[in-house]
N, C-alpha and C positions, 0 to 999 in steps of 0.2 A: 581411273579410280576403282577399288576393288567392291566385293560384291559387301562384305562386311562393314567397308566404310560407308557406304551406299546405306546401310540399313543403319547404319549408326547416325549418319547425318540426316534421316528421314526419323529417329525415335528422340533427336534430340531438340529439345522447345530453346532456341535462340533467344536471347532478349530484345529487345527491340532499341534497334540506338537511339531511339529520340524519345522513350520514355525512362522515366527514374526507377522505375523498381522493375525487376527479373519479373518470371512468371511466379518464383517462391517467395516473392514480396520483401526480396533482398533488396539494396539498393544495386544499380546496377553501376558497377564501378566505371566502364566506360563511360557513361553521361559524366559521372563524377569526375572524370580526368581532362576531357571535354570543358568542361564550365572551369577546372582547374586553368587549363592552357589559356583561356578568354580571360581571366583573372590575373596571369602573367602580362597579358600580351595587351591590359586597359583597354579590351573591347567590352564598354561598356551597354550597345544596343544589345550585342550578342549574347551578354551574361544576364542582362534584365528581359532576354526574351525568352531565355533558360529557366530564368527564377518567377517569371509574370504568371503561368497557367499553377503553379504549386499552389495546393492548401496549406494552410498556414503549418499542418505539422509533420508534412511530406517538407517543407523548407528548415524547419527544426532538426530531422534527418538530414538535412544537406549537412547544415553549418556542423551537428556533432561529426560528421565523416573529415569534417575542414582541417585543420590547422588552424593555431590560434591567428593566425599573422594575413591565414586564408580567411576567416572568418571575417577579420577588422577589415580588409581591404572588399568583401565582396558587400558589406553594409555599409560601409563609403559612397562605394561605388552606384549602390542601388539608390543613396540618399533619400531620399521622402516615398519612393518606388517601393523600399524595402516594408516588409509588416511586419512590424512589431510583436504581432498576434505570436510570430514564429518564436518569441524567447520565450513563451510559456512551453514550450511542447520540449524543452531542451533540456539538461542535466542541469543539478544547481551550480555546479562547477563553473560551465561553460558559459551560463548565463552569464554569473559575473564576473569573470574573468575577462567575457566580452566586453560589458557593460565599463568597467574601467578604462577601458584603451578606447572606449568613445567621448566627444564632449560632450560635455552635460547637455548643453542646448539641444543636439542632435537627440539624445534620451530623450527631453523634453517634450520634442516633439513629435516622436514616435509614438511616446507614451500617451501625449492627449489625444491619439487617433484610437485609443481602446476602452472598454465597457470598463468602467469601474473596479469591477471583480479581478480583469484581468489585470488592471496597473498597478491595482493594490498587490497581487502577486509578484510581479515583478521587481516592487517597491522594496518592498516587507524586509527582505533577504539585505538590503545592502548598508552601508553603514550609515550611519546616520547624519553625519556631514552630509556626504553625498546625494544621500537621500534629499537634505531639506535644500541643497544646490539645485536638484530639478523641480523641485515641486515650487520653487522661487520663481522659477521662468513660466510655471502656467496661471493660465486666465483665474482670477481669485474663487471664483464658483465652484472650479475644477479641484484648485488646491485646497479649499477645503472642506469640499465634500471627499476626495481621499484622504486628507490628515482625520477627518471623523472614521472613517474607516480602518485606518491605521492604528488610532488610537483602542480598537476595541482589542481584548486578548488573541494572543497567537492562535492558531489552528479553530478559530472562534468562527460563528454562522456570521458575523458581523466582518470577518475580512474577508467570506467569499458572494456575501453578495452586492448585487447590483443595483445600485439607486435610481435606478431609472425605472419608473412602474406606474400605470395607469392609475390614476385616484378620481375620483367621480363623485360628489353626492346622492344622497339616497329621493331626494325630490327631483332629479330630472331623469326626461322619456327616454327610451332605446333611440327614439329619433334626433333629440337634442346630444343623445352621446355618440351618435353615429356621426352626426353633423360636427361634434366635436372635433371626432378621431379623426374625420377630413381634412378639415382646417388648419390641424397645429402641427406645426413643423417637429418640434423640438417630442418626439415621441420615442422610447424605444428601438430600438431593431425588432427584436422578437418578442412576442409576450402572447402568453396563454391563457390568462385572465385580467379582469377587471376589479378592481378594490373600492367597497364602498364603504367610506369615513364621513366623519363626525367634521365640524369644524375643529376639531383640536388634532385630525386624523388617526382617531381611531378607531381600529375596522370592524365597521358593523355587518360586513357579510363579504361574498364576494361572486361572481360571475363567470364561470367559464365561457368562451368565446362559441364553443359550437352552441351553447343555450341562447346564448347573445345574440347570435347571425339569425337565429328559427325564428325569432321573437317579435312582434308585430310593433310598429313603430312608437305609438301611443301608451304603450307598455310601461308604468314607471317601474323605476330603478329597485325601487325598495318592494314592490312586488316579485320581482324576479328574482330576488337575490337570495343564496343562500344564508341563512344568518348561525350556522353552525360553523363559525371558523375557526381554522387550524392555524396557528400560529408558532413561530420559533423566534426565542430571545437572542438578541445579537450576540451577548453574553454567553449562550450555550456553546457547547463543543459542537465542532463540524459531525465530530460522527456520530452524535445524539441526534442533530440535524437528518445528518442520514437513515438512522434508525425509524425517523418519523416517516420519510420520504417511503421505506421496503415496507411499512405495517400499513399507512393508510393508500398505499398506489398512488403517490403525489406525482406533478408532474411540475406544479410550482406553488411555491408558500410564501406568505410575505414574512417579515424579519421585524419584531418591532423592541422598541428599546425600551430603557426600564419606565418610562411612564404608560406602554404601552400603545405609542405611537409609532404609524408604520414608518421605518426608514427607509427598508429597500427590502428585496424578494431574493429568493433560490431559488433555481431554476435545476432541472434534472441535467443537465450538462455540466452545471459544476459537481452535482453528488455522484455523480460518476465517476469525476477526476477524484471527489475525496474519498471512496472508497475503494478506488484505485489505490492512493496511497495509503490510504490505514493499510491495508491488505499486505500492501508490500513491509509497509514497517515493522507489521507483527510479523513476517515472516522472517525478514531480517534481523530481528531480533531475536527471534528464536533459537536462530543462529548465531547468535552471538556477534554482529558486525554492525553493527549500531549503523548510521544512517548514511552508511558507505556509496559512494555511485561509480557507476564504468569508469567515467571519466576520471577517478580520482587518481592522483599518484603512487608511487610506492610509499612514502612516508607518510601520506592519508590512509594510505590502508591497511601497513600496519600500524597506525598508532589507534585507530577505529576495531583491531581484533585483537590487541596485544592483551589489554586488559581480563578479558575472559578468557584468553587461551594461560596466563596468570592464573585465573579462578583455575579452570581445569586443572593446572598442576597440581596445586595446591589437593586435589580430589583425590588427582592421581595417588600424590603422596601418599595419601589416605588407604587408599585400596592394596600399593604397598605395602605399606605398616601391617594390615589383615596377613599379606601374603608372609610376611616375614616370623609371623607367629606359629606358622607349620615351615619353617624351613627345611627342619628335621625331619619330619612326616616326606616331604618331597626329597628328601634326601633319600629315602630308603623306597618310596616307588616312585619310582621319574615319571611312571603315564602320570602323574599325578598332573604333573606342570604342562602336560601336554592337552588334557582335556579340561581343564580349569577356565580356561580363558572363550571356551565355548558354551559354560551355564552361564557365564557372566555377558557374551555378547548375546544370547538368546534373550535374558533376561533384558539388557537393556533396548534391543530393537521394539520387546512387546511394550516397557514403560513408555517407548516416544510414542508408539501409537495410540497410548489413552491418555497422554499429557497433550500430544495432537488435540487430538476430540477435546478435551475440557478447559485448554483455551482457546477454544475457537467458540466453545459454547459460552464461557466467559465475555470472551469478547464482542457476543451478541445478546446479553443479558439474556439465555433462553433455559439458564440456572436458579431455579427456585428450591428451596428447602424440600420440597417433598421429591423432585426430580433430583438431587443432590445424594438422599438416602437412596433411592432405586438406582441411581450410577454409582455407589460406592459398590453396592450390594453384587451389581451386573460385574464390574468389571473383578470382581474377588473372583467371584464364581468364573467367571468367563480365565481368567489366569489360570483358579484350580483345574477347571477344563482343558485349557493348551498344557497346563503343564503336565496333565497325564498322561496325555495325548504324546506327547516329544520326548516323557520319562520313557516311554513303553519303548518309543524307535531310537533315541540315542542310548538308552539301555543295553536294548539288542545288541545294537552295531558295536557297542563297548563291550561285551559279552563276548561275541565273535572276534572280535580285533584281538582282544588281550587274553583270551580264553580263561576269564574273570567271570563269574556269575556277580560274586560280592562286588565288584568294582563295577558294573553295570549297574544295580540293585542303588547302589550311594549315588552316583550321578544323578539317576532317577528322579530319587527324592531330593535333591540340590534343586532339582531342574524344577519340579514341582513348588519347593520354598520359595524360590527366586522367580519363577510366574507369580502367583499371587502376591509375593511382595513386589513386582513389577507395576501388576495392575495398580496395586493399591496407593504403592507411588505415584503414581501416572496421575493419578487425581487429588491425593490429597495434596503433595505438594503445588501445585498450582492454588487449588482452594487457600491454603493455607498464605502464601505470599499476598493472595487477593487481600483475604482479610488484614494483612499488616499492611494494605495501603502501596506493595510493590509489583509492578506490572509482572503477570506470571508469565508473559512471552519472554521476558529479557533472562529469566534466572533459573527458568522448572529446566530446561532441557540437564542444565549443568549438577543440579541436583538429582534428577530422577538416574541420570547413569551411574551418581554417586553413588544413591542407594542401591539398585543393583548389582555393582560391582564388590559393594562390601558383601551385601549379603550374599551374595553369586558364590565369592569365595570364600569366607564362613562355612555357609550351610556345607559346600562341599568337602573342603581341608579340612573342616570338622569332625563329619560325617563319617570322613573316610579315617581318621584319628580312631575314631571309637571303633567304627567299626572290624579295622585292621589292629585297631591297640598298637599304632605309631606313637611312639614318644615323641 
């Protein structure tokens, strides 16, 4: 072996074949071909000994790395071994894609091995026959404590939380609820506080657990408790939900419906997954690809961007139309067509970066009237600044190139119009979609280039009209 391979096989970190992910947290495709081959070949100890040590969303990366036909046969296979847990961490595609080429029975009883929160997810997505085919086969407590959760709005605090939550009255000790918590089987997995209700359950305060543990036996309930509580309506949106969770530092809240009665709690592990998604959605949409995933096909995904790249023509069109009004003008100086297309992409890179910022600040209510007038005000000024700043150097450079003073001198001032009317894009247009009621992720980016681009070439083809006396 030479002295270079030597050094090469010493700087280089091997994966390891019995673990699933590389050292870059890639999956590591041998393990994958591996549990493949055990999958072909109906060793089923071998492949439940492959899928037993996995976290539920380290086995989510399995099955998306699968094959559909790989996936059906390796949850066959695992039967009651497999967790369920694993089709929450997956693409929506996959999930039901999967979910259909299982029997219902087998759904069913997957699905009763998971927290509320998460079946309701699972549920949610699939058609509704379907849907009510499994929720037929579980134990009637189960199915209708999920249809009450199903039944509350989409993306609602009521389909992500969990009904399973500690209630307690306010006349017994730390020691009668400790003796409690011993005793009853049917509690929780995890829980962070204690809820203390009324006979009608509603909550008169509540108890965090490290206060709970400190606290001397004889303690009663309604002495300890806090009675300043925070609550979220089932009814609210999840990312109002969330909003509550980032402002008061929650770690969990109870959830209670419209008479005010607790049904069930949020817990900080699901406001993580939903601000995971908000996040991606508004960014997705920013971009114009509406709620497109990896896994989707080629006719998901272009029928998921066709629509706005549509809008954008239509723009485009638009910004042609401007350009065709100096045809003549660029007839007679050709730099004309050559440095045109550069006030217009300046202009639009500075409008995405304040329609950035101002729906993002939209989208976390941190937009009040008087902050609204100081962001109009910043980013004008802040445009007139760049754009004198970029007048001066692509002046120059147009100066020197063309040995033009006046053709330097008109880009300039282009470049200066089309900054501030960048900025000024940048923020009204979102603002303004807001107030008519349309998400300004989905539509400002397609607008704010619009604006730009016209005025980009305008101000310039203009400019340089007058100033050269182009017919």
């Amino acid at each position: 072996m030479t002295e270079e391979s030597d050094i090469a096989e010493i700087g280089e970190t091997r994966p390891d074949p019995g673990a699933l992910r590389g050292p870059d947290d890639h999956l590591n495709q041998a393990w994958i071909e591996r549990l493949r081959s055990h999958l072909s070949a109906g060793d089923e100890d071998d492949v439940a000994a492959m899928m037993e040590p996995l976290h539920a969303a380290d086995a989510g990366a399995v099955l998306e790395a699968l094959e559909q036909d790989e996936r059906v046969a390796l949850v066959q296979m695992l039967g009651d071994r497999f967790d369920y847990l694993a089709l929450t961490e997956v693409d929506d595609n996959v999930r039901s894609d999967l979910i259909e080429e299982l029997p219902a029975e087998d759904v069913a009883r997957g699905v009763a091995t998971l927290d509320n929160d998460d079946a309701v997810y699972i549920l949610e997505d699939m058609d509704a026959g379907d849907r009510e085919e499994i929720l037929a086969q579980l134990p009637a407590f189960e199915r209708l404590s999920l249809r009450r959760s199903l039944d509350f709005p989409e993306d609602s605090a009521g389909r992500r939380m969990q009904t399973d939550f500690i209630a307690i009255p306010p006349f017994w000790t730390v020691g009668q609820t400790i003796d409690y918590l011993r005793a009853e089987k049917d509690l929780p997995d995890e829980f962070f506080q204690l809820y203390v209700v009324d006979p009608g359950y509603r909550v008169l305060g509540t108890i965090p657990l490290d206060k709970f543990l400190r606290t001397k036996r004889q303690t009663r309930i309604e002495e300890l408790m806090n009675p300043d509580v925070i609550t979220v309506d089932a009814t609210e949106d999840q990312e109002e939900a969330a909003r509550d969770f980032e402002r008061y530092d929650l770690v969990e809240v109870g959830v209670v419906d419209e008479n005010k009665r607790l049904v069930g709690v949020l817990t900080v592990d699901d406001i993580v997954d939903v601000i995971h998604e908000e996040a991606t959605e508004d960014i997705k949409l920013l971009g114009g690809v509406g709620d497109e995933e990896l896994s989707d096909n080629v006719i998901s995904t272009v029928r998921s961007r066709a629509p706005w790249l549509v809008v954008n023509l239509f723009t485009a069109m638009l910004a042609s139309f401007v350009i065709g009004l100096f045809d003549a003008s660029i007839e007679q100086m050709v730099a004309l067509a050559a440095l045109m297309p550069m006030v217009a992409s300046m202009g639009g890179n500075a409008g995405t970066q304040t329609m950035t910022v101002t729906v993002r600040a939209l989208a976390t209510r941190d937009l009040d009237r008087g902050r609204v007038r100081r962001l109009i005000l910043r980013e004008m000024s802040g445009g007139f600044i760049n754009g004198c700043i970029f007048a001066v150097l692509i002046g120059t450079i147009t100066t020197l190139r063309y040995a033009n003073f006046g053709l330097g001198v008109v880009i300039g001032m282009a470049m200066i119009i089309n900054m501030i009317a960048a900025g000024t894009g940048g923020i009204l247009i979102p603002l303004g979609l807001s107030k008519l009621k349309v998400d300004p992720a989905i539509a400002s980016s397609v607008f704010v280039t619009t604006v730009t681009d016209v005025v980009g070439f305008f101000a310039f083809l203009g400019l340089a009209g007058l100033w050269f006396g182009l017919s």
